[in-house]
BAVEXLO-951863 format. One line per 2 residues: their letters; for each residue x, y, z negated of C-alpha. Coordinates in nm, 2 decimals, padded with zeros to 4 digits. Layout:
<atoms>
A	X,Y,Z  ...;
</atoms>
This chain:
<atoms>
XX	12.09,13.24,-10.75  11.81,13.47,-10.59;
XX	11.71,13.56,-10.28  11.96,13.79,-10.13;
XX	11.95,14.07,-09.93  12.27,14.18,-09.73;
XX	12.34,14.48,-09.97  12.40,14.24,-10.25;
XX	12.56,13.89,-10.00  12.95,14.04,-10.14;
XX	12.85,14.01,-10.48  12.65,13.69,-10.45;
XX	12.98,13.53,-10.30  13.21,13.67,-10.53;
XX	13.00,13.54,-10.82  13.02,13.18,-10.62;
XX	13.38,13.20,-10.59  13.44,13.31,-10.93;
XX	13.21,12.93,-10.99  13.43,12.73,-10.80;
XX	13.77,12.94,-10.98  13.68,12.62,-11.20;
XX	13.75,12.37,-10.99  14.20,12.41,-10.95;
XX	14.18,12.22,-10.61  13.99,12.51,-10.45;
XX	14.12,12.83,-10.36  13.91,13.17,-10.33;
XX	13.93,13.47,-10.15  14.21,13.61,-10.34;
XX	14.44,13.32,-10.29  14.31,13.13,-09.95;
XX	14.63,13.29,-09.72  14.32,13.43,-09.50;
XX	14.39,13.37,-09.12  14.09,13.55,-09.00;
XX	13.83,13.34,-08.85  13.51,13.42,-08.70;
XX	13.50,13.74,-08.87  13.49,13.58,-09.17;
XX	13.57,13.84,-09.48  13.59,13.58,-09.74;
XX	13.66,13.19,-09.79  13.68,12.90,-09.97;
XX	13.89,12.63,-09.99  14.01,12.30,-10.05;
XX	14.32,12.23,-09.95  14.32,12.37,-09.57;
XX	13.96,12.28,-09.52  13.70,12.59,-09.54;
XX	13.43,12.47,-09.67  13.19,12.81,-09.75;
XX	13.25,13.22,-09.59  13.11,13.51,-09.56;
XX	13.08,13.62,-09.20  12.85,13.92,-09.13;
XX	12.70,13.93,-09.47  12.60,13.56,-09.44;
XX	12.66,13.24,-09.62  12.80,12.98,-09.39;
XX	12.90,12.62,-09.48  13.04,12.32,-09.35;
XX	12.75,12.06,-09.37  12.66,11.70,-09.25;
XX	12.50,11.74,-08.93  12.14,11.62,-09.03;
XX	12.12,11.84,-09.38  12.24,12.12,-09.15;
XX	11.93,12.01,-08.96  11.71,12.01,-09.16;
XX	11.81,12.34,-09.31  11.75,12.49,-08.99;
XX	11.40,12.26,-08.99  11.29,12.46,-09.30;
XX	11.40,12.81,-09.17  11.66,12.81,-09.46;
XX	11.97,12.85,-09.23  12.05,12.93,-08.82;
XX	12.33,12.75,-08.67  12.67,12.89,-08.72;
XX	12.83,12.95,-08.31  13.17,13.03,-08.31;
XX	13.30,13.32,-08.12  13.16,13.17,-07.73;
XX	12.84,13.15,-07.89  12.83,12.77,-07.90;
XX	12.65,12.62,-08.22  12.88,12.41,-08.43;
XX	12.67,12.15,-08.54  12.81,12.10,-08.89;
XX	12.82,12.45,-08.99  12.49,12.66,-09.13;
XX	12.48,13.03,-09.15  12.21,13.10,-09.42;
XX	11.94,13.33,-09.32  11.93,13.62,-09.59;
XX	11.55,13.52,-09.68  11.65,13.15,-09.75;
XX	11.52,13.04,-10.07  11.84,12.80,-10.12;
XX	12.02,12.70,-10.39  12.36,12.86,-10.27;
XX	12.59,12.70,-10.58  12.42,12.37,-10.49;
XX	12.53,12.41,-10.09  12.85,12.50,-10.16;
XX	12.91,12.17,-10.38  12.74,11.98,-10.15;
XX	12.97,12.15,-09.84  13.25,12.11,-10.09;
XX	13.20,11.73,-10.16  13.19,11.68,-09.74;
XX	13.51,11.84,-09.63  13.69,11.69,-09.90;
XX	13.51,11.36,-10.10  13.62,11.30,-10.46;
X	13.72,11.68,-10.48;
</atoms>
């Protein structure tokens, strides 16, 4: 997927959900039971673990510490603070200019909140 700019963040999620409408152990924004959450417009799921939203136009994911890290290391991502404004280490909000592969995240996030998914 490109860049993204905020216009277009909607679509680029909705074409990630409609990616991961493949796998039947995840469910998308049409069928996660949305509690909101961080202002959070859209999820996905496996199970009752989020693994990838849209909150303020932005990609965030649930990440191992360290690659969440290092994303922030390459100026690829900022770190997701919940609504006190405290970080949470193993989330990354991806900045709009990241060149990041957001498919490729959102398997990797995927594969930690819920191994052999």
């Amino acid at each position: 997927m490109e860049n993204a700019t905020p216009a277009t963040t909607d679509q680029r999620f909705s074409q990630l959900a409609e990616l991961f409408s493949a796998y039947p152990e995840v469910r998308g924004p049409a069928e996660a039971l949305m509690r909101p959450m961080f202002g959070c417009t859209a999820q996905l799921r496996v199970g009752d673990k989020i693994f990838a939203m849209l909150v303020d136009g932005r990609l965030v994911l649930k990440l191992p510490r360290d690659q969440v890290a290092a994303l922030v290391a390459a100026g690829e991502a900022e770190p997701f603070r919940n609504g006190r404004g405290q970080p949470m280490k193993e989330w990354a909000s991806i900045t709009p200019h990241a060149q990041a592969d957001w498919a490729a995240l959102a398997h990797q996030a995927m594969a930690f909140v819920a191994p052999g998914a």
